[in-house]
C-alpha positions as CSV (number, residue, x, y, z in Angstrom):
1,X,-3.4,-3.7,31.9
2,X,-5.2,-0.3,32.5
3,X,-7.3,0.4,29.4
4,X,-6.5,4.2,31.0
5,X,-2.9,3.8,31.0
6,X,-3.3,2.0,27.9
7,X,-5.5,5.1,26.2
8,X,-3.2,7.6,27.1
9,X,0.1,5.4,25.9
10,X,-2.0,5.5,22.2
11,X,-2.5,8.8,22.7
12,X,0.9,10.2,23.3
13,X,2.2,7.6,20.2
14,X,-0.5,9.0,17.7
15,X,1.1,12.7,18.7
16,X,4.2,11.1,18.1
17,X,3.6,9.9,14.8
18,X,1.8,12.6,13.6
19,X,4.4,15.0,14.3
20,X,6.6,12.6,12.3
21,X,4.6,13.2,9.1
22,X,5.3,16.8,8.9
23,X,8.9,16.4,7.3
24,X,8.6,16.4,3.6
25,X,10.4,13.1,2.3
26,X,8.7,10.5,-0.2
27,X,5.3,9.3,1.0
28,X,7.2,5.4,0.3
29,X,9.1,6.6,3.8
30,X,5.8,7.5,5.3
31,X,4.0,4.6,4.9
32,X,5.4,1.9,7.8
33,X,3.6,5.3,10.3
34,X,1.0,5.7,8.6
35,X,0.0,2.3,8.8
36,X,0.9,2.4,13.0
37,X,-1.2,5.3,13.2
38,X,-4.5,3.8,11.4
39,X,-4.1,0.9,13.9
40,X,-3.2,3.5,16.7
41,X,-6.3,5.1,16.0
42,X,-8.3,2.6,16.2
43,X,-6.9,1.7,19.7
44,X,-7.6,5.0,21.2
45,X,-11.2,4.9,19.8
46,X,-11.8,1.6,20.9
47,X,-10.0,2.9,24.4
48,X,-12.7,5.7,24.3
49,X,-15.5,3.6,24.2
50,X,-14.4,1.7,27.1
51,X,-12.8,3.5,29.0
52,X,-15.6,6.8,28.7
53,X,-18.6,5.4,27.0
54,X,-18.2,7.9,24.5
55,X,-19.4,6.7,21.1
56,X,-18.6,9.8,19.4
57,X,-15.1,9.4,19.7
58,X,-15.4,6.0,19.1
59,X,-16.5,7.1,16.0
60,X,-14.0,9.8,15.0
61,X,-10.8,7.7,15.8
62,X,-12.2,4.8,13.6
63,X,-12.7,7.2,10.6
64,X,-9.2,9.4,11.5
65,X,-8.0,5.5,10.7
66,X,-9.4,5.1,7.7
67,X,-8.3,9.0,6.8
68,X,-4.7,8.1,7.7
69,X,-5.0,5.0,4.9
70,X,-6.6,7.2,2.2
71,X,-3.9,9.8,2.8
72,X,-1.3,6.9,1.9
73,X,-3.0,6.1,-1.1
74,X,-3.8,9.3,-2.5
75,X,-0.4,10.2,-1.8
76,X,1.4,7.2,-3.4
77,X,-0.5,7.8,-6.3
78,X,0.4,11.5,-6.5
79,X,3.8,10.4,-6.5
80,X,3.7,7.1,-8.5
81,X,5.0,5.4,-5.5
82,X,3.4,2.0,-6.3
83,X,5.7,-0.7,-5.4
84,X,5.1,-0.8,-1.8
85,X,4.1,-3.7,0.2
86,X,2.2,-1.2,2.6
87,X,-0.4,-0.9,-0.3
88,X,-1.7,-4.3,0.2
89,X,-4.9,-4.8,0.9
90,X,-5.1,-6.2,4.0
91,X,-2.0,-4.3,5.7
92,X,-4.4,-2.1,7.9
93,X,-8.0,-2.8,8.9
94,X,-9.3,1.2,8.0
95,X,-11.9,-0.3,5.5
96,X,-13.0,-2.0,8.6
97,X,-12.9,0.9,10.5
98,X,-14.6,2.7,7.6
99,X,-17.5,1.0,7.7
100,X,-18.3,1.1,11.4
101,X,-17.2,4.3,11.3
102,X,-20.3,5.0,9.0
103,X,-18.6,6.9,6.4
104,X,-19.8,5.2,3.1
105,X,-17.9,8.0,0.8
106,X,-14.6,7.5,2.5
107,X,-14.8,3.8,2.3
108,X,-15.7,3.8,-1.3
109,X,-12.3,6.3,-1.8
110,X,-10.4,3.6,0.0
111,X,-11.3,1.1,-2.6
112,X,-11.0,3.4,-5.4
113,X,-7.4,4.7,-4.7
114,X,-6.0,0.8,-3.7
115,X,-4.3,-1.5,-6.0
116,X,-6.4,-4.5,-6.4
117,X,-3.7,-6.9,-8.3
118,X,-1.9,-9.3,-5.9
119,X,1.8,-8.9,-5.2
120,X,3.0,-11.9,-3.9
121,X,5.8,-10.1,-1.5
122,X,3.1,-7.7,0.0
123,X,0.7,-10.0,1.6
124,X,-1.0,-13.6,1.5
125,X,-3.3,-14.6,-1.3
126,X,-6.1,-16.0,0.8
127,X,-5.8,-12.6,3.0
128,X,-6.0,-10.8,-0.1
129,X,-8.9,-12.6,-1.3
130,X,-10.5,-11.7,1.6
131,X,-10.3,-8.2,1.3
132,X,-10.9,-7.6,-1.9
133,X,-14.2,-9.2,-1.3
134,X,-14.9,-6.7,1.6
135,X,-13.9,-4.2,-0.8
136,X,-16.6,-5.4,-3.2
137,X,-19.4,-5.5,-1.1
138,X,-18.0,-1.9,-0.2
139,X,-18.0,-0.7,-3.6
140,X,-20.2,-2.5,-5.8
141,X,-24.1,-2.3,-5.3
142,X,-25.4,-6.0,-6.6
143,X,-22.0,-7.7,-5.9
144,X,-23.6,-10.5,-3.7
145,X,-25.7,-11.2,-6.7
146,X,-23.0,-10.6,-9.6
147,X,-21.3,-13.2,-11.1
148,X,-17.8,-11.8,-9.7
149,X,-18.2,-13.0,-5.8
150,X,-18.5,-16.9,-6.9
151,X,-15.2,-16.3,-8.9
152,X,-14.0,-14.8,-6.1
153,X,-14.9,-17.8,-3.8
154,X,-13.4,-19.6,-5.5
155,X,-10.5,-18.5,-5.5
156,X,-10.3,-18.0,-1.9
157,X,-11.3,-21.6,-1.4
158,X,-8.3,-22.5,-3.9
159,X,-5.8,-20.8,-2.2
160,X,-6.4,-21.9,1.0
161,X,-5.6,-25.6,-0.1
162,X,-8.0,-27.4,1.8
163,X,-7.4,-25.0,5.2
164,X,-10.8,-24.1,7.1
165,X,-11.3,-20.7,7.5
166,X,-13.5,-19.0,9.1
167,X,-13.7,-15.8,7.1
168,X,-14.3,-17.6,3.9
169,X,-17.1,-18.8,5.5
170,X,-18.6,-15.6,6.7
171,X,-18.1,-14.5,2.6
172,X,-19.9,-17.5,1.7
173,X,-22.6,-17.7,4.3
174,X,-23.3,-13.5,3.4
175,X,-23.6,-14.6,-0.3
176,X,-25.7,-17.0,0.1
177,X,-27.8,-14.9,2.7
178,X,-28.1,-18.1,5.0
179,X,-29.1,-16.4,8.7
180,X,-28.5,-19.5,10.2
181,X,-25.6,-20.6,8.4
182,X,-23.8,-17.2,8.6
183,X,-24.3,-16.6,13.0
184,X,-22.5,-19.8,13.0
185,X,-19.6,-18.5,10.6
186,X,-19.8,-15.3,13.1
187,X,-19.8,-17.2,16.1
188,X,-16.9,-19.4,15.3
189,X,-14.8,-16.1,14.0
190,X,-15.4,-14.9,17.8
191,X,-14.4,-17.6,19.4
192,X,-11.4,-18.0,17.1
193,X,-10.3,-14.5,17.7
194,X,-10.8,-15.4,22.0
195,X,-8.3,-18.3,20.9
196,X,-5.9,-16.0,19.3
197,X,-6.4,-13.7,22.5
198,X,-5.8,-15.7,25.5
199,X,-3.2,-17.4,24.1
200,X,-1.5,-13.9,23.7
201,X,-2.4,-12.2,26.3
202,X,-0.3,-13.7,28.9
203,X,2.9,-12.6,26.2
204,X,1.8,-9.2,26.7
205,X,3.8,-6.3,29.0
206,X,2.6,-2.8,30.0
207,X,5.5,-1.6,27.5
208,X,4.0,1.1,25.1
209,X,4.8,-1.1,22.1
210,X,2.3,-3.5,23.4
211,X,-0.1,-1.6,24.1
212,X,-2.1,-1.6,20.7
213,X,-2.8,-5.2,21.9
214,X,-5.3,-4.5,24.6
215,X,-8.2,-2.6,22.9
216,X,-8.5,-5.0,20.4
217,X,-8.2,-8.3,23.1
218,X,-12.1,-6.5,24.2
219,X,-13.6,-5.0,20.8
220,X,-13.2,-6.7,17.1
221,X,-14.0,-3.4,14.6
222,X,-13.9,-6.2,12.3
223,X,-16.5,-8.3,13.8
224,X,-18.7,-5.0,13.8
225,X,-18.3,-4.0,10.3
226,X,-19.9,-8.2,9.9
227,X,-22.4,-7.5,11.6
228,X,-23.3,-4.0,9.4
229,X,-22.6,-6.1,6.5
230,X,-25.1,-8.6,8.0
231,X,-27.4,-6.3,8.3
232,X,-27.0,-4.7,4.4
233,X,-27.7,-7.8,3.7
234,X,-31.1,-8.4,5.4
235,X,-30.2,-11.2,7.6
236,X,-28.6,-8.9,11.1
237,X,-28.3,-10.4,14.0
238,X,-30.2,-8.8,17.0
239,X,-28.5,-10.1,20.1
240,X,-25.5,-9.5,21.5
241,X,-22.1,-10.9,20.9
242,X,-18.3,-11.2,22.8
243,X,-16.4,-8.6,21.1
244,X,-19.1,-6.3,19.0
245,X,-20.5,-4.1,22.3
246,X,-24.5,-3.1,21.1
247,X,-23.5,0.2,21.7
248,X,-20.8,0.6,18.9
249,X,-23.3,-1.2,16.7
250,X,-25.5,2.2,15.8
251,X,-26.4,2.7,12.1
252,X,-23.9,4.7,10.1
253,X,-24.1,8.5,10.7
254,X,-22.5,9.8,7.3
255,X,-19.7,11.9,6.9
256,X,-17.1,12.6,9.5
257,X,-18.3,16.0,10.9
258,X,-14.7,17.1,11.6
259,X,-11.5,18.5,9.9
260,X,-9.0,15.5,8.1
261,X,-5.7,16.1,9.6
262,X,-4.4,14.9,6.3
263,X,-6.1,17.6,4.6
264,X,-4.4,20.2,6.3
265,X,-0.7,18.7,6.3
266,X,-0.8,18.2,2.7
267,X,-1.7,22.3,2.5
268,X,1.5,22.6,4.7
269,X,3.7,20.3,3.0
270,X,2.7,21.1,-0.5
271,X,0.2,23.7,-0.6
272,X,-2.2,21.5,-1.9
């Protein structure tokens, strides 16, 4: 499929969407788009990167992803709209996108403004272990160190009831600050993710609704944010890998230099 045709399918969807937002109803009948349009972003960034080379963009997608899923949390808490399996933590991958994004300050709000207890119906355990983790080493200077991550582990490990996995093993691995140990955890989440892939991509049409399948078939935002999280932790990896292209692997550049779109429909919605 033509990542062209494929960018400018995203595209026209993320107008779509957007447009939807601007009705006022409860942010609980918002939250199913809002969650398409973090992971539409993230296509059309991804699509920008391949398609024009153009790491800005890149950029700016990832983090109007990651504005789109603090916008649903700020909102639900405005409205004390908690019970909503869209607030679990690994529903969307903005922290992800966050992080490679290179806005510390809008990752942190992401963990702030998230409900961090487990709700059964809203996602898997050992998924939410996992994210919670990400969210600590996000959040919490020292955390590696802390007597909180082992718990944490542990946990993961417990739920997982005797599974492998290969993101508990990049967790561990980062813990323990193991170089050697953690580019084999890395290396086998790539080639589990090419599994995943090719077995999918022959299922695949040129249908718009599939189309959020192809940018992330090439680039894994999640494999990238690793490999920052590799590199906070003084044991980065200098060559390059399937998946994480060198030149979306740039150091964080700081706040988003551009106008949230959520900012400005909340002043038209509610004048806030």
């Amino acid at each position: 499929m033509d990542l062209r045709y494929v960018q400018e399918l995203l595209i026209n969807e993320t107008r779509h969407k957007m447009a939807s937002l601007a009705i006022g109803l409860p942010i609980a009948r918002k939250a199913a788009t809002l969650r398409d349009l973090s992971r539409l972003f993230q296509g059309v960034g991804i699509c920008r990167l391949l398609v024009d080379a153009n790491v800005l963009k890149f950029r700016e997608n990832l983090l109007r992803s990651a504005q789109a899923r603090r916008y649903h949390l700020r909102r639900a808490r405005i409205e004390r709209s908690l019970d909503d399996r869209f607030l679990g933590l690994s529903r969307v991958e903005a922290i992800f996108d966050a992080v490679v994004g290179g806005d510390a300050e809008i990752a942190r709000e992401i963990v702030s403004l998230s409900i961090e207890a487990w709700h059964e119906g809203w996602e898997y355990e050992d998924d939410y272990c996992y994210y919670l983790f990400v969210h600590r080493l996000v959040s919490q200077a020292g955390f590696l160190e802390g007597p909180e991550a082992p718990v944490l582990l542990g946990r993961f490990e417990r739920v997982l009831e005797g599974q492998s996995s290969t993101r508990l093993a990049l967790c561990r691995t980062l813990r323990a600050r193991d170089a050697v140990s953690f580019r084999q955890a890395f290396e086998a989440f790539l080639d589990e993710r090419r599994t995943h892939v090719d077995a999918k991509r022959p299922l695949m049409t040129e249908y718009s609704a599939q189309a959020i399948f192809w940018p992330g078939s090439f680039v894994s935002v999640e494999g990238l944010a690793w490999l920052r999280f590799a590199d906070g932790a003084g044991i980065g990896l200098n060559d390059s890998f399937e998946f994480c292209p060198d030149e979306a692997r740039a150091p964080a550049a700081g706040p988003a230099p551009f106008e949230d779109f959520f900012v400005s429909l909340d002043q038209a919605l509610y004048g806030a």
